[in-house]
C-alpha distance (Angstrom), angle and dihedral (degrees) to the residues before:
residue distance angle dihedral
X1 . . .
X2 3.78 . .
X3 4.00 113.1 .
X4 3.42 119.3 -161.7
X5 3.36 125.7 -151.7
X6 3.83 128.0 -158.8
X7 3.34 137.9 177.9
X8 3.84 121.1 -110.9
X9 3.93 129.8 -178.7
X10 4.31 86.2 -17.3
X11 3.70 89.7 -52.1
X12 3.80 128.2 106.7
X13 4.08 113.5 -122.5
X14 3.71 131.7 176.0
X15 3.41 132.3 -136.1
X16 3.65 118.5 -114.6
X17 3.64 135.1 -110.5
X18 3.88 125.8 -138.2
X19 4.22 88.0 -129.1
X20 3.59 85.6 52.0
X21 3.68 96.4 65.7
X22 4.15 105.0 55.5
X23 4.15 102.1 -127.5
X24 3.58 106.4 156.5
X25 3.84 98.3 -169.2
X26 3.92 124.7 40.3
X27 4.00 86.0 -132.8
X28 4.30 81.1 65.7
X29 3.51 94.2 48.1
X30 3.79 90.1 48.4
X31 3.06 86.1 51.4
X32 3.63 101.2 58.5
X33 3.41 87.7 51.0
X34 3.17 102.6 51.6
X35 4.13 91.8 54.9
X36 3.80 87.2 53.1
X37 3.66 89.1 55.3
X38 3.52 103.6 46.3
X39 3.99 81.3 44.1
X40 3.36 93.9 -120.8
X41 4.27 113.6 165.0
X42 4.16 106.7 -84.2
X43 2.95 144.8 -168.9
X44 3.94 131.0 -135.7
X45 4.19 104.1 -112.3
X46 3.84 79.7 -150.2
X47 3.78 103.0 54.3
X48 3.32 121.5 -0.1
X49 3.66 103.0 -111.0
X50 3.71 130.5 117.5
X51 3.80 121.5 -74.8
X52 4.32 110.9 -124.8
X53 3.76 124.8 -166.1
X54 3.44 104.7 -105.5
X55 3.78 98.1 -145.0
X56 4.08 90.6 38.7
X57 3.81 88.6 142.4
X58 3.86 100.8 46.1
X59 3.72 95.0 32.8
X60 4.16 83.5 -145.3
X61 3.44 83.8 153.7
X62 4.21 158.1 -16.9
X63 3.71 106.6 -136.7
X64 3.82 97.4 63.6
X65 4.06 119.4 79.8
X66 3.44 131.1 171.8
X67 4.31 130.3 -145.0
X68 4.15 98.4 -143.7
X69 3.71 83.2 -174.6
X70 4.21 101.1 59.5
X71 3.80 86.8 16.5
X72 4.18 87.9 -122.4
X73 3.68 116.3 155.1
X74 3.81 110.5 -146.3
X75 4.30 108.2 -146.2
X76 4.12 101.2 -166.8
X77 4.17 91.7 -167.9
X78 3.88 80.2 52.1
X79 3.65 108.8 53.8
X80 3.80 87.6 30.9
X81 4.12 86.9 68.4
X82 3.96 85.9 43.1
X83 3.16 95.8 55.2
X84 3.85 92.2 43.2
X85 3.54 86.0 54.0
X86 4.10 108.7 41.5
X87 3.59 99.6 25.9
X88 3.98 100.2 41.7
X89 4.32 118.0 175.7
């Protein structure tokens, strides 16, 4: 799979992958989701440590968070159509 990395307050971060994150069921995956949406406090599946909008100060947008910890960057639309497409109904 194609990781992308971008660069986020001078440091690099990468984009994380639905496999990355341990959800056994796509009703816990929605789940997560649906927390980060409703911007509910999270935390990273990876580490442990709270989730952060990643464009707090321009408020471009609600569906992308960021761990500062593990320096993931969590893409909503993203793992949505993962999920969609590896943990179908």
């Amino acid at each position: 799979m194609n990781r992308q990395l971008e660069i986020c307050h001078g440091e690099p971060m990468e984009r994380v992958m639905l496999q990355e994150l341990g959800f056994n069921t796509r009703d816990e995956a929605m789940a997560f989701l649906k927390k980060l949406w409703q911007q509910e406090k999270t935390e990273c599946p990876i580490c442990g440590e709270k989730l952060e909008l990643l464009h707090k100060k321009a408020k471009k947008s609600d569906c992308d968070w960021q761990c500062r910890n593990c320096n993931k960057i969590y893409r909503t639309m993203h793992l949505l159509n993962e999920i969609n497409e590896q943990m179908p109904e």
